[in-house]
N, C-alpha and C positions, 0 to 999 in steps of 0.2 A: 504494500500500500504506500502511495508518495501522495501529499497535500502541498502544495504548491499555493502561496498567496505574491498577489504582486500587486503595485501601488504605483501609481507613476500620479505625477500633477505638475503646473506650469505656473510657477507663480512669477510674479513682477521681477525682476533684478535690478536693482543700482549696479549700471554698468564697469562703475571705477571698483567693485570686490567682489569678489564669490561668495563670502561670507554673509553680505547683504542682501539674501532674497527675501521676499516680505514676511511668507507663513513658508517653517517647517514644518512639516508633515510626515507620521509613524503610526503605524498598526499596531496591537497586541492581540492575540490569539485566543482567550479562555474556554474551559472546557468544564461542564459539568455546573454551570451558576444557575441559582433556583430564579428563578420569577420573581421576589421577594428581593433578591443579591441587585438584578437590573434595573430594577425599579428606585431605588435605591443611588445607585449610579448618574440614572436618567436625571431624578431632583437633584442631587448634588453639583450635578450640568448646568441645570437650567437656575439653578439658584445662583448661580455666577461664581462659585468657588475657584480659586484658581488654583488648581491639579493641575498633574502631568497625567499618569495615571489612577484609577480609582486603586482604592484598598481591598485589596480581597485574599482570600487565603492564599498562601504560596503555590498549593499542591492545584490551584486553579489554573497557574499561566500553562501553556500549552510550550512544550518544548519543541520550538523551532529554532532554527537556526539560518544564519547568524540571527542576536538577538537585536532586540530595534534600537537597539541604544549606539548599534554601530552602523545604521544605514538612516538614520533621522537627519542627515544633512545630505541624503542623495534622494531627488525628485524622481529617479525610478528603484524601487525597491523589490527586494524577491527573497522570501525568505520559505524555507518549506519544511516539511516534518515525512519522516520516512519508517515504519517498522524494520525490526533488524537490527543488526549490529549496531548502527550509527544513528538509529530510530531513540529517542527518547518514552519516556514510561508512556502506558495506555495514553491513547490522546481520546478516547471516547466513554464518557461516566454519565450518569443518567441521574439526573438532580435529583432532591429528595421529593419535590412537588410535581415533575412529571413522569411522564410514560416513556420517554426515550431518549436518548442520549444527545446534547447540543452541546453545540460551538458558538460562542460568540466574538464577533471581530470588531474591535476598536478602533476608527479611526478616528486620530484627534491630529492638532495641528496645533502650533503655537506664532501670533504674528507679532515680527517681529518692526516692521514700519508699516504705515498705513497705505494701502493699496493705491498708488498713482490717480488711478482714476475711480476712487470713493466708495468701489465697492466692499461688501463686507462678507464674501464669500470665498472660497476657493473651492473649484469643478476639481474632479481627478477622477479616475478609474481603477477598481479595483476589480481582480480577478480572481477565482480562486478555480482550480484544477485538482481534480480529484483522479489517481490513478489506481487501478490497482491489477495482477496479474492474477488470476486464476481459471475459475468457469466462469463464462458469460452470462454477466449479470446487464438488466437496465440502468446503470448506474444515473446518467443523465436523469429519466424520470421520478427514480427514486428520490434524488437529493432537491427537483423542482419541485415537488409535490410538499417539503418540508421546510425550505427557506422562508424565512420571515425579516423584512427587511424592515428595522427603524431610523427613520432620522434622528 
């Protein structure tokens, strides 16, 4: 099994450093958070706290690799998780409030000057690629049928 997440986004530059693009932008991975744990998160969000990422138990981050702390200053990012030798522990736990096992993905951003032209968004693309070798299975279907996307 290989999980593949990737992030790419385009934000403003001051031409005179690299250092100065407006919003950096990172994923985090978690696995196994109740409904309770996101909601949770959500208000912390919207109450305007200013976090990097939320708090949550350790045994929650999903081990991928590299970790985002080393690709947050690059606008295309690709970090993935693999069973096996190199694979890190189960990546899939079943919260204690539902019926089957989730993933949830963080994208946050931090801005760093205010957007040229006064926007207060940044667009980007996120992908995630699910692989796995064995007997053929509907994998596509199965994992459209279950995704749930928040803003």
């Amino acid at each position: 099994h290989l999980l593949s997440i990737s992030l790419a986004y385009d934000p403003p530059v001051r031409l005179s450093r690299k250092d100065y693009i407006a919003t950096k932008m990172f994923f985090e991975v978690y696995r196994g958070l109740t409904s309770e744990q996101l909601e949770d998160f959500r208000r912390a969000k919207q109450s305007g706290e200013d976090i990097d990422l939320p708090s949550v138990p350790e045994g929650s981050r999903a081990n991928f690799t590299p970790g985002w702390q080393v690709l947050q200053t690059s606008t295309a990012q690709l970090r993935t998780w693999e069973t096996g030798p190199t694979g890190g522990r189960h990546l899939y736990i079943v919260p204690d409030d539902m019926d089957e096992p989730n993933l949830t993905i963080l994208v946050a951003g931090k801005e760093h000057f205010p957007h040229p032209e006064g926007l207060d968004s940044q667009s980007y693309a996120l992908v995630v690629t699910f692989s796995f070798d064995g007997e053929e299975i509907d994998l596509y279907n199965l994992v459209r049928q279950r995704v749930r996307i928040r803003i």
